[in-house]
C-alpha positions in Angstrom: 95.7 154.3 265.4 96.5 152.8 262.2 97.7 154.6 259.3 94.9 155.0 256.1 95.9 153.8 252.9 94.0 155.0 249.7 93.2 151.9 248.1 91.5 151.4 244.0 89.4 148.1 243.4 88.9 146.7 240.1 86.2 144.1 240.0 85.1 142.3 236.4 82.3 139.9 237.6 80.8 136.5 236.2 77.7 138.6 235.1 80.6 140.2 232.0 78.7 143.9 232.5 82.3 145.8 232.8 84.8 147.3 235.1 83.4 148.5 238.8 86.6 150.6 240.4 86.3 152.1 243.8 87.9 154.5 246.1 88.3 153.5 249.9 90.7 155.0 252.5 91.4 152.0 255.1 93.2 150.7 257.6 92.7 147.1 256.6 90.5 146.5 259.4 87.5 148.3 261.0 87.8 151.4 259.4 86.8 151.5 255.4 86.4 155.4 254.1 84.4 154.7 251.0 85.0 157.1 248.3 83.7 157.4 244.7 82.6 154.6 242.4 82.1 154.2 238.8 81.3 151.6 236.1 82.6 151.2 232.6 80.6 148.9 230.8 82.0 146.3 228.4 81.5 146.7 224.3 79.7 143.7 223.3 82.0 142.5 221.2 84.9 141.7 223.9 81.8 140.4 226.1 81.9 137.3 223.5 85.3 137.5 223.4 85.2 137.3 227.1 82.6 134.3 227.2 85.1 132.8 224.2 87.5 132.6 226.8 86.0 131.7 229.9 84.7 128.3 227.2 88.1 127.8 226.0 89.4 127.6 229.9 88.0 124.4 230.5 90.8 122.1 229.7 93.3 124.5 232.0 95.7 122.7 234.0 97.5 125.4 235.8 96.7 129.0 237.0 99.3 130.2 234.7 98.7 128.7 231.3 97.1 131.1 228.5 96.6 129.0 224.9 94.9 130.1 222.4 92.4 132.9 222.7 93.1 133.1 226.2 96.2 135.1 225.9 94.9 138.0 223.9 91.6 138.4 226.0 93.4 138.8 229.2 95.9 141.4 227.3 93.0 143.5 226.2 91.6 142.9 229.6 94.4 144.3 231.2 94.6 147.0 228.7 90.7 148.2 229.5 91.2 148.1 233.0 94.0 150.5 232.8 92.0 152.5 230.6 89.4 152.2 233.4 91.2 153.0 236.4 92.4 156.4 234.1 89.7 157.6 233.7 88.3 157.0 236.9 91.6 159.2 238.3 91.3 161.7 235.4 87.2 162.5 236.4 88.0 162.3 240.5 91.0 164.7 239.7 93.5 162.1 241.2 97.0 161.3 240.2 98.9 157.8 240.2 100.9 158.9 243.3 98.0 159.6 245.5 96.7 155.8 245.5 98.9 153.5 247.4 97.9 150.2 246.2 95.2 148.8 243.5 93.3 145.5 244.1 92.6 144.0 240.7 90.0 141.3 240.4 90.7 140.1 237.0 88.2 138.4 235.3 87.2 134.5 236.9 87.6 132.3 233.8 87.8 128.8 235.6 87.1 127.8 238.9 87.8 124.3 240.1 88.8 124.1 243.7 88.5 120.8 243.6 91.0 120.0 241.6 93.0 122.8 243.2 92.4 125.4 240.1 90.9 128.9 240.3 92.0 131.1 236.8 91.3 134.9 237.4 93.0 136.3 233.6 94.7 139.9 234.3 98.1 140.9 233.6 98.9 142.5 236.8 102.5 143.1 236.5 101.8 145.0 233.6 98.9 147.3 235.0 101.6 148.3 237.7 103.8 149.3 234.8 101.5 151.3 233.2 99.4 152.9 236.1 103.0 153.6 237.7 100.8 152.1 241.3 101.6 148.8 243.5 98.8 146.1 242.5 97.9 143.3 244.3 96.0 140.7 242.3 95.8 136.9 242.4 94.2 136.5 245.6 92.6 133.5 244.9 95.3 131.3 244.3 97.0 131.0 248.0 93.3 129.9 249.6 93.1 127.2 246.4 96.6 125.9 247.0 96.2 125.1 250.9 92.9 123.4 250.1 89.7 126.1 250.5 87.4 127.3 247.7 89.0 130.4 247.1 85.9 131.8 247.0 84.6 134.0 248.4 86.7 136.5 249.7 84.5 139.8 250.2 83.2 138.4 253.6 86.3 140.0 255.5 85.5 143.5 253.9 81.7 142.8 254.4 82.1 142.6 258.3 84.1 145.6 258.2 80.8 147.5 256.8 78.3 145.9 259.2 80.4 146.7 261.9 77.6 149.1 263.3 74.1 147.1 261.6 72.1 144.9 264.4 73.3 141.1 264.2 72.6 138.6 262.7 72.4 140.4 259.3 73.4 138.9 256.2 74.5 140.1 252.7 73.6 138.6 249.6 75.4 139.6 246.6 73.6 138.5 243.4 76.1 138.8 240.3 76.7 136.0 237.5 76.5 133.5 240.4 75.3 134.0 244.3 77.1 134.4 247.7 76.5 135.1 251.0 77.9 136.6 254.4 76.2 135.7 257.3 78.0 138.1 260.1 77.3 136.8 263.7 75.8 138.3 267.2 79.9 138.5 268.3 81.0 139.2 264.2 81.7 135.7 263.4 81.6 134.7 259.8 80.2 131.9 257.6 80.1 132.3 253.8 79.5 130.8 250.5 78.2 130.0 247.3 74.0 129.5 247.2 73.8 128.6 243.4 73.6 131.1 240.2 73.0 134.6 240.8 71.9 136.7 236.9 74.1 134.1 235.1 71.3 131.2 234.3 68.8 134.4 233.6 71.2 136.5 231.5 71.9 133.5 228.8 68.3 132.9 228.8 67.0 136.5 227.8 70.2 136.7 225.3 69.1 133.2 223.7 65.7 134.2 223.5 65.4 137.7 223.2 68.9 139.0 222.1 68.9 141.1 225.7 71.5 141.6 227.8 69.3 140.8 230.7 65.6 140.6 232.6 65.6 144.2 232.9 63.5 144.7 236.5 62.6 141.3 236.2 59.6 142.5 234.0 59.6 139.7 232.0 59.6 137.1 234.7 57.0 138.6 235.9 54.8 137.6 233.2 55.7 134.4 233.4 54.9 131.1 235.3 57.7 128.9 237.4 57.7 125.6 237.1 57.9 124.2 240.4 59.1 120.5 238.7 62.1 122.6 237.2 62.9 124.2 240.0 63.1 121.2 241.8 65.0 119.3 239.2 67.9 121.9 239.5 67.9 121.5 242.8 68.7 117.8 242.6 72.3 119.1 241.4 75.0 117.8 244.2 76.1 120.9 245.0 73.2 122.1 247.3 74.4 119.1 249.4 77.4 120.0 250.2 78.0 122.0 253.5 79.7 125.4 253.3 81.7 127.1 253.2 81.7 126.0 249.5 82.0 127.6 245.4 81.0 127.2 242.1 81.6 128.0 238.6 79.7 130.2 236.8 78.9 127.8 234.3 77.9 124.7 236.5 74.0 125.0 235.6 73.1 125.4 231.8 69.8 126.1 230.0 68.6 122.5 229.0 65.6 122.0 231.8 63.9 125.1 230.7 64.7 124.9 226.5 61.0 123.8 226.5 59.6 126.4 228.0 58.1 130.0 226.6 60.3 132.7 227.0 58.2 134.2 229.6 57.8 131.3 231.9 62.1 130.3 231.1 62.5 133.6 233.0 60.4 133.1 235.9 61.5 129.4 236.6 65.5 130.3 236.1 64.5 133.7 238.6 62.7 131.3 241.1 65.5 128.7 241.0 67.8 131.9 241.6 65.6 132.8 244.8 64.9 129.3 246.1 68.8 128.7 246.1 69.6 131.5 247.9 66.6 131.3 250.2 68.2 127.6 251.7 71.4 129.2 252.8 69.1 129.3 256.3 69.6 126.0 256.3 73.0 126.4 257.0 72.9 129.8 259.4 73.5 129.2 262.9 70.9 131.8 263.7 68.8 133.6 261.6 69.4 136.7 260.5 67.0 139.6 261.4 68.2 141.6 257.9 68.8 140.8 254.2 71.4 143.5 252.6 71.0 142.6 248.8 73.8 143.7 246.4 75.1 143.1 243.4 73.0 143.3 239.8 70.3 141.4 240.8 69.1 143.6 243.9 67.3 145.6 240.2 65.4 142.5 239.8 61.7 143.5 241.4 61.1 140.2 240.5 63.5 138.6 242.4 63.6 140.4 245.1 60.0 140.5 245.8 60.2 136.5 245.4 63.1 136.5 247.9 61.3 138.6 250.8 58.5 135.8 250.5 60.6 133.1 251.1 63.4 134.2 253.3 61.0 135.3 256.4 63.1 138.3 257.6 63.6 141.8 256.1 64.9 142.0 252.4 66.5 145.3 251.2 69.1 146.6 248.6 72.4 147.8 250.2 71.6 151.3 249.3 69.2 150.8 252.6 71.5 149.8 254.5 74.0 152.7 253.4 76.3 150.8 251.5 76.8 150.8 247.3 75.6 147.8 245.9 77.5 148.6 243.3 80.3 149.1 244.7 80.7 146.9 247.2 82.6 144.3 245.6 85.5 146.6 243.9 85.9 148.2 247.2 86.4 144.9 248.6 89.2 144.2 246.4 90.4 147.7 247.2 90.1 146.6 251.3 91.5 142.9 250.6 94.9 144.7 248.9 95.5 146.6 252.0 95.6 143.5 254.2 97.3 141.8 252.1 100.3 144.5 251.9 99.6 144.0 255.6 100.3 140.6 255.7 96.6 140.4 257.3 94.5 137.5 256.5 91.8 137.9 253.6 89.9 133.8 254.0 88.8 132.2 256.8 87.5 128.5 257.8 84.3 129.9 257.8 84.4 131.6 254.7 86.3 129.6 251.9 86.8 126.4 254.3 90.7 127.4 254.6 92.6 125.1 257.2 93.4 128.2 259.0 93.2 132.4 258.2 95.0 133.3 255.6 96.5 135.9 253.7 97.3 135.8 249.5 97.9 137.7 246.5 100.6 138.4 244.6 101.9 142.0 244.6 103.6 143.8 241.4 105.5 146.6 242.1 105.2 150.0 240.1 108.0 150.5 237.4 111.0 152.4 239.4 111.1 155.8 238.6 113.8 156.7 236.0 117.4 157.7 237.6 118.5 161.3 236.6 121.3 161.0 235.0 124.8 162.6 236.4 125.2 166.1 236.1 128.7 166.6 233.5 
């Protein structure tokens, strides 16, 4: 049997909420211990500095480039995940040399894999340094470079934790943008992009409202979609495409709904949300017989209850199906750093369109421990 590492995730997602960082103990492959979780929440001010940066990423031309803005937001990025991942040790009464390996996200300020680009900020040579623990981060990069979407890569972690749930079952996660998993009768996997997740609804409730978000989806539910929206947005080329398949946060913006109340905005940008994700069947080779909703947007009564009417199957949040939907993402990074230490493969054909399985990542080392100097 396998030897269990103890692995931290670090996840900063498109939605800009904060820092998720999980505890698993795994072996890389079947077998994922999950431990405690927690979330520290971004000030608002760095969450504009954040979206600063993710605008002034545009004209990128390589992974490594940090003008302007760029190169102080992912210092201070770096800086509040190790604050993060401190205090996360200090309140589960763990020390640096009882994790074997941290799996840091970063945060996704450009992704183009069609022109071969994915930018994921994080300095994660220095957060080795200064945690004094081995961190794999970067693990987009490899799957861009040999011609798949480098996106996305929880599916690998995801059929680890639905190793035991009746197939076909499929997990949505619903952050700044949409993905799914669709795990197969023999645990095959297909995944991808379905459009945006809370991104299109968050900028709509801060233009309108000043709020961070539709909290419960209450004031969607006020609201009226407009089917002729809806259906404009789904013109966009993208929901042509077969999977696997990505997409930038930022691909959709606000102008179809600037007409509209701020009631109705919400419910349109919520039902474009749901209708997005509900034509992923299109795509399934069988239908699944369960929905596991994670991510942000499983809050959204709203949106979920819009889902379960479209979708035809069972809908529930991942709490339901004993997982964290919190969670689930930064343990997957926690998961992916363990294979990729094991040289194991973290993308798939099926998954980021990859011309073959593939490991990634880049791995900083902890600083060396100071020599003790020579006795006189």
């Amino acid at each position: 049997m396998a030897k269990l590492m103890r692995a931290i995730g670090l996840m900063s997602g498109t939605s800009m909420d904060g820092i998720d960082v999980a505890l698993i103990e795994t072996d890389g492959a079947d077998r994922a211990n999950r431990g405690l979780s927690a979330t520290y929440p971004y000030a608002e001010a760095f969450r504009q500095r954040l979206r600063a940066a993710s605008g002034a990423a545009a004209g990128l031309a390589g992974r490594h480039e940090r003008p302007g803005i760029l190169a102080a937001v992912e210092a201070e990025l770096t800086q509040l995940h190790a604050e993060a991942a401190e205090r996360f040790f200090a309140a589960a009464g763990l020390a640096a040399a009882q994790i074997d390996v941290v799996g840091f996200h970063g945060h996704t300020v450009l992704h183009a894999p069609q022109r071969g680009l994915t930018v994921q900020l994080g300095d994660g040579a220095g957060l080795a340094r200064r945690l004094s623990i081995d961190v794999v981060y970067d693990l987009r990069a490899a799957d861009v470079a040999a011609g798949g979407q480098g996106a996305p890569l929880a599916p690998a972690y995801h059929g680890a934790l639905m190793a035991r749930q009746s197939k076909p079952v499929v997990i949505v996660n619903i952050g700044g943008v949409a993905n799914v998993t669709w795990i197969g009768s023999s645990g095959e996997l297909l995944a991808f992009d379905t459009g945006p997740g809370n991104a299109l609804i968050d900028d709509w409730m801060r233009r309108r409202q000043g709020l961070a978000r539709d909290d419960n989806g209450q004031l969607a539910a006020t609201g009226r979609a407009h089917a002729e929206v809806v259906t404009g947005y789904l013109r966009h080329a993208y929901f042509g495409e077969p999977p696997p398949k990505s997409l930038d946060r930022d691909a959709f913006g606000l102008d179809p709904v600037a007409g509209l109340g701020d009631a109705d905005g919400a419910a349109t940008l919520t039902a474009f949300t749901v209708e997005s994700i509900a034509r992923a069947r299109e795509h399934f080779p069988e239908q699944p017989r369960l929905w596991v909703v994670s991510g942000g947007g499983r809050r959204n009564k709203t949106l979920m209850a819009m889902l379960a009417g479209r979708v035809e199957a069972a809908v529930a949040p991942a709490e339901a199906a004993g997982v964290d939907g919190d969670a689930m993402e930064a343990e997957a990074w926690a998961y992916l750093a363990v294979r990729c230490l094991k040289g194991l493969p973290i993308s798939f054909p099926g998954t980021t369109g990859a011309p073959a399985p593939l490991s990634g990542g880049v791995v900083a080392r902890r600083a060396p421990s100071p020599q003790s100097s020579p006795s006189a």
